[in-house]
N, C-alpha and C positions, 0 to 999 in steps of 0.2 A: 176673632175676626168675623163678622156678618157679611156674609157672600148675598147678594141677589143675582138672579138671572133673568135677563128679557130677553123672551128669545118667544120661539113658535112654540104653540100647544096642538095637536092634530094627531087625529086618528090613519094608523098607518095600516092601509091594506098590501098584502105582501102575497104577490105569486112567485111561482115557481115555471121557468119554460125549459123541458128537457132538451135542451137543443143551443147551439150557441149562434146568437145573434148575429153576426160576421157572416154568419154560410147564409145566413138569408136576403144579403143587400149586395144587389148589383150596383157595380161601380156605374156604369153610364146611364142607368137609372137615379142616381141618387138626389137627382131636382125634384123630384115626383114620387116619394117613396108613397108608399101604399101596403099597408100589411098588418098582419092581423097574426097575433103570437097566441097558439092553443096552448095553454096552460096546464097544469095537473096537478097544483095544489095554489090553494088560497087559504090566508089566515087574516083575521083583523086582530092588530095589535092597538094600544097606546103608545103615541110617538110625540115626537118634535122638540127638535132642537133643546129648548129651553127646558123643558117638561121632563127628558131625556137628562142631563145633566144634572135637575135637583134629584131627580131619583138614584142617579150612581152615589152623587153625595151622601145621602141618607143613605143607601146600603152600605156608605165609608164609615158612620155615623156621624160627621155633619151636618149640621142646620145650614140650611139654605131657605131664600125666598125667594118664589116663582114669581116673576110677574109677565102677564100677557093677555091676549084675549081671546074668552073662545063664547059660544055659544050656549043657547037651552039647553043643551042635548049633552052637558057637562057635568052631569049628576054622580054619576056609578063614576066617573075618569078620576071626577075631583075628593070623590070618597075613595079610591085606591089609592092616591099620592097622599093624600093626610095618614090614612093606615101605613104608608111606608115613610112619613115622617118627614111629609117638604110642607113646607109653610105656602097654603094658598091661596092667603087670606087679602092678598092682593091681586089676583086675578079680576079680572073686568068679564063680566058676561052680560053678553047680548042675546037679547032672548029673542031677535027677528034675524039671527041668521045660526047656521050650522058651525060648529066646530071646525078648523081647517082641515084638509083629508088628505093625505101623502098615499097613493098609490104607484106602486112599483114594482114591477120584471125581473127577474134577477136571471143567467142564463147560465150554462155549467161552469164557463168560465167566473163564476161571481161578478159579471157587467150586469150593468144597470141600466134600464131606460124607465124613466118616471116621470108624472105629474102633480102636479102640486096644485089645491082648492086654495084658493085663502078664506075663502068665507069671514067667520069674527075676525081672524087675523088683523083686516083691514083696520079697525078699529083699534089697533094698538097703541094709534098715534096719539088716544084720547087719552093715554096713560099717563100721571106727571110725577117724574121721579122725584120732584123735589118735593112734593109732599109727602108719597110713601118715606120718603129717606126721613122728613123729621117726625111721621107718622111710627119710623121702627125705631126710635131712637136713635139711628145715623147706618147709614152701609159704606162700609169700606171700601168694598170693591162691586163694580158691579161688569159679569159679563154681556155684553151687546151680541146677539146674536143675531142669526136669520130669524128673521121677522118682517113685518110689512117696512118698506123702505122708508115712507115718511116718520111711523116710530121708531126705528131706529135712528134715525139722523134727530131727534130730540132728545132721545135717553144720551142719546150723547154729549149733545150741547148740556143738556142739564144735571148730567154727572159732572162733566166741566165746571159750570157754573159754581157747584156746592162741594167743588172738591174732593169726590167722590172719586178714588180709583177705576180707570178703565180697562177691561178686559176686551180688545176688538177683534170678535171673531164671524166676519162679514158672510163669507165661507158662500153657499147656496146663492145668495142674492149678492156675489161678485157679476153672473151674468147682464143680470140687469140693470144694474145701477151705471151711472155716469165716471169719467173719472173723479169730475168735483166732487163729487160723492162718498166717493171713495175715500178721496182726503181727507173732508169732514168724519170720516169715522175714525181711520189708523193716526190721524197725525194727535200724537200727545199720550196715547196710549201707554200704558203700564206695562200690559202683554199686546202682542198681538199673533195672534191665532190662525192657522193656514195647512193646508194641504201643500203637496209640491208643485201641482198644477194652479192651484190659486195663485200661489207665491209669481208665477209668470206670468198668470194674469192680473194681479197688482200693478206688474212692472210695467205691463203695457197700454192699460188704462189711465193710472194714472201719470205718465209719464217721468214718476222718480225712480231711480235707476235702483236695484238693489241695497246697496252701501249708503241712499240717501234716504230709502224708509229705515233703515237701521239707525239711522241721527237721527229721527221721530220720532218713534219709540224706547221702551226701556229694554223689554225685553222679546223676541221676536222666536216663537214654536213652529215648527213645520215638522208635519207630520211625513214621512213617506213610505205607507202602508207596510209590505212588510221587509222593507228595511229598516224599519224604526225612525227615533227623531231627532231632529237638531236642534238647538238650543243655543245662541246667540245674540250678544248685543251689538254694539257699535265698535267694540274693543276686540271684536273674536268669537270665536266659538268659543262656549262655557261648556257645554255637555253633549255627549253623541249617543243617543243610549240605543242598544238595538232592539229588537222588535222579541214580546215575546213568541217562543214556535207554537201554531195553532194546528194541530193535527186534524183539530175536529172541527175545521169550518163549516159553519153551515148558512151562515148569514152576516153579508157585511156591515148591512144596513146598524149603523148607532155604534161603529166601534169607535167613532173619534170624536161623538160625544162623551163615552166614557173615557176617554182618557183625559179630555178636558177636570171631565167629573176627580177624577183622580187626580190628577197632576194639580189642580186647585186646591183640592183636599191639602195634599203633602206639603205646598206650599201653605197655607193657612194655619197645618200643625207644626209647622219650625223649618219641615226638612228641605235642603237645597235645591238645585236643579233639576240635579241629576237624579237622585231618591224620590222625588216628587215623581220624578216622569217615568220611575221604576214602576210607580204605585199607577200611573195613568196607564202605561203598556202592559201589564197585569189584568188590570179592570177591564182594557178593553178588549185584552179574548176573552176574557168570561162571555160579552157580550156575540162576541164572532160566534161563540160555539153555542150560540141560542137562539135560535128562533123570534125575534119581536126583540126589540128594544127596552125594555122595561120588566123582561117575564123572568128574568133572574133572582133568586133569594142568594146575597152573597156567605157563602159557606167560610165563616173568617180562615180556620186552621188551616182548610183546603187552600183560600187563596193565598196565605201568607207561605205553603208548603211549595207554592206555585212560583211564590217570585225569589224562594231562595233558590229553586230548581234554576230561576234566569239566569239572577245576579247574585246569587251569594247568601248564605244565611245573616251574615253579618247584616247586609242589606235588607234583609226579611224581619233582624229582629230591630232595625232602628225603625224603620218602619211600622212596624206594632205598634214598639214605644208609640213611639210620635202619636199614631191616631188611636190608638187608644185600644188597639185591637186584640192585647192581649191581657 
């Protein structure tokens, strides 16, 4: 199966504020915030959404193809993700703007406050999947991810179009978009992709109720951090898998793209739901208990030693099997 991904490519700058966000905001102040968070550690990593995800694949040993857009400034990004084995021979670079930038807060309690550059990003829209699809010889599936609004509402029409499986996982740019918008991405969808907090704001933007984006869709993931995730169609829950224990958190940032990363994987190499999304909640502490999204070399014996400790050796060794890990 040939996975693509269209999603963001962006350099992600990552502080640390020893202090937790909540003590520093006055409730009757809160129209007029003004504040300024003294930091005491900063890292620039490699991030974004789409970029994030072929790189779990390929540490699952998956072929994936990135598609997206970034900048001049993509030289050393786009030589690290061919070294680790994503295909990103469809990437669009624009040489008159910057790579997009994900800068982000993180506070003791692991809360977030962030911003987001788009820079190339915007340019995503000039992407045309219908010709990379007969340019790779066909993509089965492709994930839609956070990316500039207008290309994602075309990778979508034009997976549509050419038959192409959709994976809609709108996720980040639920904020912004409309509910029309909204529609146009989830409705017809294969998978669709969500946090527990998305999931309410689906329901509320687009005005279909729970049970009526589940007639949309085929199959419908919600992630709910560390309760682990659910797994459902229109007929029921299919799988509840719970979350693996993360002792050694130390960074949120990218765990639910790799479980994305994983849980595609499992599914692409045979295994069900429920195994697939053993292999996504796996993958994604490795990512929690790292610093940057992308800075992990996957250790196979360690992780496969990892998700019999969750679910089971049995579970550890179809798992191998299946992706080839052992």
């Amino acid at each position: 199966m040939r996975i693509a991904v269209a999603g963001s490519i962006a350099t992600d700058i990552l502080m640390t504020f020893p202090g937790r966000f909540k003590d520093q905001f006055l409730e009757e102040q809160m129209h007029k915030v003004s504040l300024s968070f003294l930091v005491d550690e900063l890292v620039v990593h490699r991030g974004g959404v789409g970029a994030n995800i072929c790189y779990g694949m390929a540490q699952l040993g998956r072929e994936s193809l990135l598609v997206g857009s970034v900048g001049s400034d993509f030289a050393d990004y786009g030589a690290a993700l061919t070294e680790a084995g994503v295909d990103i021979s469809h990437v669009r670079i624009c040489d008159n703007l910057h790579t997009a930038r994900f800068t982000c807060t993180t506070d003791l309690d692991a809360n977030q406050i962030a911003s987001f550059y788009t820079g190339a990003m915007a340019e995503a829209r000039e992407l045309d999947l219908g010709a990379i699809h007969a340019a790779t010889g066909g993509i089965d599936l492709v994930l839609v991810g956070a990316d500039d609004p207008d290309g994602m509402l075309r990778h979508t029409a034009l997976a549509k179009e050419h038959g192409i499986a959709l994976a809609a996982d709108p996720s980040q740019q639920l904020a912004r978009m409309e509910g029309e918008q909204i529609k146009q991405l989830i409705d017809g969808a294969t998978y669709l992709f969500s946090n527990e907090y998305e999931s309410g704001l689906m329901v509320q933007k687009t005005g279909w109720s729970h049970a009526e984006i589940l007639d949309r869709v085929g199959v419908r993931v919600t992630t709910h951090g560390g309760d682990g995730v659910v797994i459902e169609n229109s007929e029921g829950v299919l799988a509840k898998i719970p979350a693996v224990p993360t002792p050694g958190l130390v960074d949120p940032t990218g765990g639910g793209d790799a479980f994305r990363a994983g849980y595609l994987t499992g599914r692409a190499s045979g295994l069900d739901h429920e195994a697939a999304a053993q292999v996504g909640c796996t993958l994604a502490t490795t990512v929690l208990e790292t610093v940057g999204t992308q800075e992990y070399k996957l250790d196979r014996p360690a992780f496969l030693q990892r998700l019999a400790g969750a679910y089971g050796q049995e579970a550890a060794d179809a798992a191998g099997t299946a992706l080839g890990l052992v």
